[in-house]
LODO-894896 format. One record per residue (C-alpha): x negated, y, z negated; chain; residue number from 1. Coordinates in nm, 3 decimals. Layout:
ATOM;c1;c2;c3;chaine;num
ATOM;X;Y;Z;A;NUM
...
END
This chain:
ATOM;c1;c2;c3;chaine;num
ATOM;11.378;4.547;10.256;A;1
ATOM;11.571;4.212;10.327;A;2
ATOM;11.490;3.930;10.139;A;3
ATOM;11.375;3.695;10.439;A;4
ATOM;11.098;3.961;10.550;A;5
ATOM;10.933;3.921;10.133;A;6
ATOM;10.812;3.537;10.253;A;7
ATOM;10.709;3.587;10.576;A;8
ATOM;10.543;3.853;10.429;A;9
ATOM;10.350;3.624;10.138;A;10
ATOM;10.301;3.378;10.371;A;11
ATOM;10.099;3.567;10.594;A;12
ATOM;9.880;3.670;10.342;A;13
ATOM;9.790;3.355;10.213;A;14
ATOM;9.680;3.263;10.558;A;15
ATOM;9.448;3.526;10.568;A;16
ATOM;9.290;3.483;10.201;A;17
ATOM;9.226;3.093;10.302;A;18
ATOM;9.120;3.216;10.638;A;19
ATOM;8.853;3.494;10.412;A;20
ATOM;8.751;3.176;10.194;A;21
ATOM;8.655;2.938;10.450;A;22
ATOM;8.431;3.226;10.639;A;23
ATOM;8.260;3.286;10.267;A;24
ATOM;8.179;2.900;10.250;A;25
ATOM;8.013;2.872;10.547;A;26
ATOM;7.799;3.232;10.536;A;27
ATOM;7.714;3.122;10.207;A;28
ATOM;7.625;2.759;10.238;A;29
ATOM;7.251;2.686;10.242;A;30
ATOM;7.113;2.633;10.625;A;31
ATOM;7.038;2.330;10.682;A;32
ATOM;6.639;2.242;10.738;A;33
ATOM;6.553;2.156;11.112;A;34
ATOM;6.271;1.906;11.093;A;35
ATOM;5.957;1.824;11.325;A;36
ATOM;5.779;1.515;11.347;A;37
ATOM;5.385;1.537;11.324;A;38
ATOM;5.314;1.291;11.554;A;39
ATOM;5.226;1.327;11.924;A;40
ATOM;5.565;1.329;12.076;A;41
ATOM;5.703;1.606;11.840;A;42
ATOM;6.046;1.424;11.807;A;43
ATOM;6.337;1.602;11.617;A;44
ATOM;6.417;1.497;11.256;A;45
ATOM;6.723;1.734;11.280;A;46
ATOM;6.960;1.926;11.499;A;47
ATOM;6.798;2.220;11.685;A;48
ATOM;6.912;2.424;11.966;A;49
ATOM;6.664;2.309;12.305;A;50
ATOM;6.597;2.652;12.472;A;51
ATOM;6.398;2.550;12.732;A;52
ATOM;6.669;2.286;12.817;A;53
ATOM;6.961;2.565;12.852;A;54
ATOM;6.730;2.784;13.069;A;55
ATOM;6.686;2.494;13.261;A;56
ATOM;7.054;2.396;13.330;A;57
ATOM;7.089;2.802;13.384;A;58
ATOM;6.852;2.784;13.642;A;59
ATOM;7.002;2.483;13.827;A;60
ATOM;7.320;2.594;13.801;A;61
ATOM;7.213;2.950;13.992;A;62
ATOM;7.026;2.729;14.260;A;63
ATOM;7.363;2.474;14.312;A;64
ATOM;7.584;2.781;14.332;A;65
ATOM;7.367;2.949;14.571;A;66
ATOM;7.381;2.585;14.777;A;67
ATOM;7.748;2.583;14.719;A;68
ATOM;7.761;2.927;14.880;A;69
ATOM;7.510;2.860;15.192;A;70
ATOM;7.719;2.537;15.318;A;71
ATOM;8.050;2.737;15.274;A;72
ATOM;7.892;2.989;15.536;A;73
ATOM;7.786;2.734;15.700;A;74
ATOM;8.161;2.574;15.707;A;75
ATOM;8.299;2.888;15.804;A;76
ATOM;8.029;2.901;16.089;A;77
ATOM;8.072;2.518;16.264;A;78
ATOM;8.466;2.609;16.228;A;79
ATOM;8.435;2.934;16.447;A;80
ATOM;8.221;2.737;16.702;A;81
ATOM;8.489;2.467;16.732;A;82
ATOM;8.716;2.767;16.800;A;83
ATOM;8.552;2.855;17.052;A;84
ATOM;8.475;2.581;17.201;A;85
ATOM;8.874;2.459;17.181;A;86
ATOM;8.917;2.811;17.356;A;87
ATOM;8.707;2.723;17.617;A;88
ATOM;8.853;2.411;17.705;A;89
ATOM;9.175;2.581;17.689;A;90
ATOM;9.072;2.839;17.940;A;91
ATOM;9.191;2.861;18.315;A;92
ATOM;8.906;2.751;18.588;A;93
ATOM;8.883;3.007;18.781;A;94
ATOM;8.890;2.958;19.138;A;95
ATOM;8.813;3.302;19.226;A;96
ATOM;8.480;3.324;19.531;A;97
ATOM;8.162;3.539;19.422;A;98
ATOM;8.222;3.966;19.465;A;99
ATOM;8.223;4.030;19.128;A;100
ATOM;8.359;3.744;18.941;A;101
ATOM;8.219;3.508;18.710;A;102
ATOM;8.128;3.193;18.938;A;103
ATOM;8.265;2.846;18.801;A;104
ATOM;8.022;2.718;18.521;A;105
ATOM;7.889;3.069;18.475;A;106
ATOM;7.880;3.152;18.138;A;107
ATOM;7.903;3.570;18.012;A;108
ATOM;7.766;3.638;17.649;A;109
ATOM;8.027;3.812;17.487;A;110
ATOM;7.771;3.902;17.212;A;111
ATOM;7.505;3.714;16.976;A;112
ATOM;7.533;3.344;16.896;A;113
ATOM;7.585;3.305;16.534;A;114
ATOM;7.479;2.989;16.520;A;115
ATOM;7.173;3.028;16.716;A;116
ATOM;7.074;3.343;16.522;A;117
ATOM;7.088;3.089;16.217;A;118
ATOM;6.828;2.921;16.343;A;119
ATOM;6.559;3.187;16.170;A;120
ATOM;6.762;3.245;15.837;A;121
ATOM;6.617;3.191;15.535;A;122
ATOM;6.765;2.888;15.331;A;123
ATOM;6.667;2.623;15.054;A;124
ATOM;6.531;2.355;15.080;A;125
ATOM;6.757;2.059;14.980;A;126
ATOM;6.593;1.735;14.764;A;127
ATOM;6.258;1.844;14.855;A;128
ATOM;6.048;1.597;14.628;A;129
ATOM;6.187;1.325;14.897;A;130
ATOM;6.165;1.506;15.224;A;131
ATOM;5.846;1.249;15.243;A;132
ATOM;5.981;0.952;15.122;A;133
ATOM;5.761;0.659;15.245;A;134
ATOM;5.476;0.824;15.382;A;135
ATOM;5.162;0.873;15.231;A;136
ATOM;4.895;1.205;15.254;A;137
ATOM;4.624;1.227;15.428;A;138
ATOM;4.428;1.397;15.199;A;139
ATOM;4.107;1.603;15.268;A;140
ATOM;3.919;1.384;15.011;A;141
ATOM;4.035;1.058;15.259;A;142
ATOM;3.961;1.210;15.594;A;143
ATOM;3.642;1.297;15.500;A;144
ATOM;3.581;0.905;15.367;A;145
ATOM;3.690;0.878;15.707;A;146
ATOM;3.510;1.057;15.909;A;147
ATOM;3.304;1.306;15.760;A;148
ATOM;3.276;1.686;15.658;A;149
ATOM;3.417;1.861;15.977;A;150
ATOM;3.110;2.068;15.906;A;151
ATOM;2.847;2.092;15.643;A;152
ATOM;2.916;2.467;15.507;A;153
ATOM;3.238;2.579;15.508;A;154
ATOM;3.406;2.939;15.375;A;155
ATOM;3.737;3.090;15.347;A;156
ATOM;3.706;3.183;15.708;A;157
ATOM;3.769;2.982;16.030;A;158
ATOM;3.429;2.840;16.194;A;159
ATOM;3.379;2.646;16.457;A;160
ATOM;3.359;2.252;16.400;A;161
ATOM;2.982;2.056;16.393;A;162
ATOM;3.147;1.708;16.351;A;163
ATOM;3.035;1.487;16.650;A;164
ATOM;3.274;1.248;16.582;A;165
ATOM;3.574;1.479;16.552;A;166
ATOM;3.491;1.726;16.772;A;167
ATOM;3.433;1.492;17.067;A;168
ATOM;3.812;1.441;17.037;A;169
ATOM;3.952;1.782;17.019;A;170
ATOM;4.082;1.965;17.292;A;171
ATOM;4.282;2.288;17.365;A;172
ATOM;4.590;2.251;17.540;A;173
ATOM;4.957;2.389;17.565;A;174
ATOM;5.228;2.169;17.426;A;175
ATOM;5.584;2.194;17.423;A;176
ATOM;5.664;2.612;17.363;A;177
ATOM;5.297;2.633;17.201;A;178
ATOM;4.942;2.633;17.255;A;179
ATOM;4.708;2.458;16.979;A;180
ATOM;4.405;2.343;16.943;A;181
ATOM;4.390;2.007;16.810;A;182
ATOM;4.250;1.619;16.790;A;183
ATOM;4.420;1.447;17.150;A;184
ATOM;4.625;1.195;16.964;A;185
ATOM;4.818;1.470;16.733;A;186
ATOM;4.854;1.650;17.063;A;187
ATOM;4.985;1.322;17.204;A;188
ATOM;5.229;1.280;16.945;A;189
ATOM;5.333;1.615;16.959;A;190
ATOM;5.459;1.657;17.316;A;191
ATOM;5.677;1.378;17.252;A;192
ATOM;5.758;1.536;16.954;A;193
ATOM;5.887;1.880;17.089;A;194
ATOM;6.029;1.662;17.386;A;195
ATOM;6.269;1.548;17.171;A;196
ATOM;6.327;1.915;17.066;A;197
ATOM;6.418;2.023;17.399;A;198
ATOM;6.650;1.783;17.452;A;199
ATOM;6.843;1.813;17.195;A;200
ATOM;6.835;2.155;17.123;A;201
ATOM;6.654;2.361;17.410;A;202
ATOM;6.792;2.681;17.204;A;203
ATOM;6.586;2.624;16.929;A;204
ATOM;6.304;2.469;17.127;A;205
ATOM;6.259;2.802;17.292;A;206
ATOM;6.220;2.985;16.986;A;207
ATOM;5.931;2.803;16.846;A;208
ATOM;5.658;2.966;16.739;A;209
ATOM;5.277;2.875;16.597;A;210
ATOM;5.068;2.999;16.331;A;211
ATOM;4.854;2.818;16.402;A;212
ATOM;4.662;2.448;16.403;A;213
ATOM;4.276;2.397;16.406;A;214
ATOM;4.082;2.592;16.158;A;215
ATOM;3.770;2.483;16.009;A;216
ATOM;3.771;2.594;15.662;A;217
ATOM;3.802;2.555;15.260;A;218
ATOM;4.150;2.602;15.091;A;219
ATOM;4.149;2.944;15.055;A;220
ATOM;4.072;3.041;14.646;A;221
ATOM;3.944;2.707;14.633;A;222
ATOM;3.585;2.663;14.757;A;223
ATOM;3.470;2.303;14.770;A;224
ATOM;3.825;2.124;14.879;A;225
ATOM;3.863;2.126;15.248;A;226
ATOM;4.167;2.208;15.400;A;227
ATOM;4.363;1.983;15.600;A;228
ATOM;4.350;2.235;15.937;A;229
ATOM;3.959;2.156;15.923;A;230
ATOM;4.002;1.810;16.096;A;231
ATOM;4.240;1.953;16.372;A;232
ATOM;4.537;1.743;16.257;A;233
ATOM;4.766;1.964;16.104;A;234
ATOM;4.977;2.316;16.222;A;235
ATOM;5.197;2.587;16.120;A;236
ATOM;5.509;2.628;16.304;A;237
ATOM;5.804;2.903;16.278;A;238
ATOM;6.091;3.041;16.445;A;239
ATOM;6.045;3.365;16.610;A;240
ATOM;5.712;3.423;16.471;A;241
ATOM;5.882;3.492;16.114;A;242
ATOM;5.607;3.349;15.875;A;243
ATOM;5.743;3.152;15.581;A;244
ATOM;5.713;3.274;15.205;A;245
ATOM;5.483;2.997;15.058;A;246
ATOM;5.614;2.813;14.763;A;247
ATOM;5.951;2.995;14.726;A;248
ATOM;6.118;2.685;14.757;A;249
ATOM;6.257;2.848;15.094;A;250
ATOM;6.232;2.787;15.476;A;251
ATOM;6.410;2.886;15.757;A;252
ATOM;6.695;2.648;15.907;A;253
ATOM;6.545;2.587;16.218;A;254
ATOM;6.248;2.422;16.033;A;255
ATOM;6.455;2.195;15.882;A;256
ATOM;6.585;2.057;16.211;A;257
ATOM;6.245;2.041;16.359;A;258
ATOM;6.086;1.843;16.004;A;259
ATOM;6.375;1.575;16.137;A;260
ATOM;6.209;1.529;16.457;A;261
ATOM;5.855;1.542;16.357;A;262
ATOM;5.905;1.286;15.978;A;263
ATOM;6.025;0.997;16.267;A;264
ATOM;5.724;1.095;16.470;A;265
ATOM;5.502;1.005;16.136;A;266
ATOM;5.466;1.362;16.068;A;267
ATOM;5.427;1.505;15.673;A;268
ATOM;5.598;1.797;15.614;A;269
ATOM;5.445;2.057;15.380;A;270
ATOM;5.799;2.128;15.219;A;271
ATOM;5.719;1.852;14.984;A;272
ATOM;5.413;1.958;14.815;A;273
ATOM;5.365;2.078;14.493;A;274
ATOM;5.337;2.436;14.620;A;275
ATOM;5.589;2.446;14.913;A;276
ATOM;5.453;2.474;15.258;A;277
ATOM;5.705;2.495;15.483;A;278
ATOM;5.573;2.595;15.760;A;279
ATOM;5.293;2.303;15.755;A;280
ATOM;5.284;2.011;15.937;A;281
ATOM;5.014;1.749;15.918;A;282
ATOM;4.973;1.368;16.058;A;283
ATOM;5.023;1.135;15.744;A;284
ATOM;4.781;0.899;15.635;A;285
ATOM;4.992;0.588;15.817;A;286
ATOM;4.957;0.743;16.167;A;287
ATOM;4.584;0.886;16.133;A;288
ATOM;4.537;0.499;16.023;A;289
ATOM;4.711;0.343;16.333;A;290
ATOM;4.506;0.648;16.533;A;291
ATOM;4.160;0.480;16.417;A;292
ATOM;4.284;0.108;16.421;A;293
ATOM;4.387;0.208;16.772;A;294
ATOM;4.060;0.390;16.901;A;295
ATOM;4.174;0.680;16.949;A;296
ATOM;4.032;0.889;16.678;A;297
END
């Protein structure tokens, strides 16, 4: 053996016993104590690993990948409607005369509409403890101050409504892509509402769909608290009749373009409570105000 190899050799064991040393130390040390105070906020006296804490930044972390995912389909989705659109504008007019060919302006579906098809997709709902920033609730327990029980015995199921008061005001009638029945100021507000819509989207206006509105009841599995749909001021809405999953934290993307349109109306939208609700849409507590300051209600 050459005598360069004998210190390498020596060398390398000595690394290893110092290596086997420091590993002994720290198995054997003694752990140190974690501490907890014994007062009411249960503060740490010592280091301790927060569980709770890592699930939480674990579950976060699944929720902003999953967002991080959704807007690079959608990406991918506005860039292939630009191309078409730049292929469009490209295109030769034709000046060809009817027999056959496609007529100037005419436009041939070449298949289904990505984008439009989104409109029913299933996606999450983005800073959802603010969708209602600056409004307040109208809460059962403050329409009724207002005007009343919308009728004396209530169940789980719908009933018809014995308030004189709101039931003088409360007509059936078909607005926008839907028919509800409802108080004649929400219906007011709504057809200017889903006017808006159709204007600027008449794709997704048409695909608008109710679950309904007026429905004199309790919360369901809560006897005793009325539910908003009672005083004819709230409704359910969807897109193509695709009910939403309540308090997933979900909705579908067309929702989210309508809750636009309705929150500058004066609208609340049930994505912001406690227990998502999507697909609920009531009058807040600042327009059924300026309603009864105004007469109407």
């Amino acid at each position: 053996m050459e005598k360069g190899v004998i210190p390498i050799i020596l060398g390398v064991m000595g690394v290893i016993v110092v290596a086997l040393g420091v590993l002994i130390y720290f198995q054997l040390r003694p752990t140190p104590e974690i501490r907890y105070e014994t007062d009411g906020d249960t503060e740490f006296a010592g280091p301790a690993i927060d569980s709770g804490a890592r699930i939480e930044i674990e579950v976060l972390r699944g929720q902003i990948e999953a967002v991080i995912a959704q807007n690079e389909a959608m990406n991918s989705k506005i860039a292939e409607l630009e191309n078409r659109i730049q292929n469009i504008s490209r295109a030769p007019t034709s000046t060809a005369p009817q027999g056959g060919q496609q007529e100037q302006g005419e436009f041939i579906s070449d298949g289904g509409n990505d984008i439009i098809d989104a409109y029913a997709q299933t996606v999450l709902i983005a800073n959802r403890r603010n969708l209602n920033k600056g409004m307040k609730i109208a809460s059962p327990s403050y329409l009724e101050g207002v005007f009343g029980k919308p009728r004396a015995n209530m169940t789980s199921e719908c009933q018809s409504m014995t308030n004189t008061r709101l039931k003088a005001k409360l007509k059936t009638a078909r607005v926008g892509p839907i028919r509800v029945t409802m108080q004649q100021p929400a219906l007011d507000s709504l057809t200017r509402v889903f006017e808006k819509i159709k204007d600027t989207d008449p794709d997704l206006y048409e695909r608008i769909n109710t679950a309904g509105a007026l429905c004199v009841r309790h919360i369901r599995g809560a006897p005793g608290r009325t539910s908003t749909h009672a005083f004819g001021l709230s409704l359910d809405l969807n897109i193509d009749g695709k009910l939403d999953r309540l308090g997933d934290g979900k909705t579908q993307l067309g929702l989210t373009i309508i809750a636009d349109f309705f929150r500058t109306e004066g609208w609340y939208w049930g994505a912001g409570f406690s227990r998502e609700d999507s697909m609920h849409f009531e009058a807040s507590r600042d327009l059924v105000e300026k309603w009864v300051a105004d007469g109407v209600l």
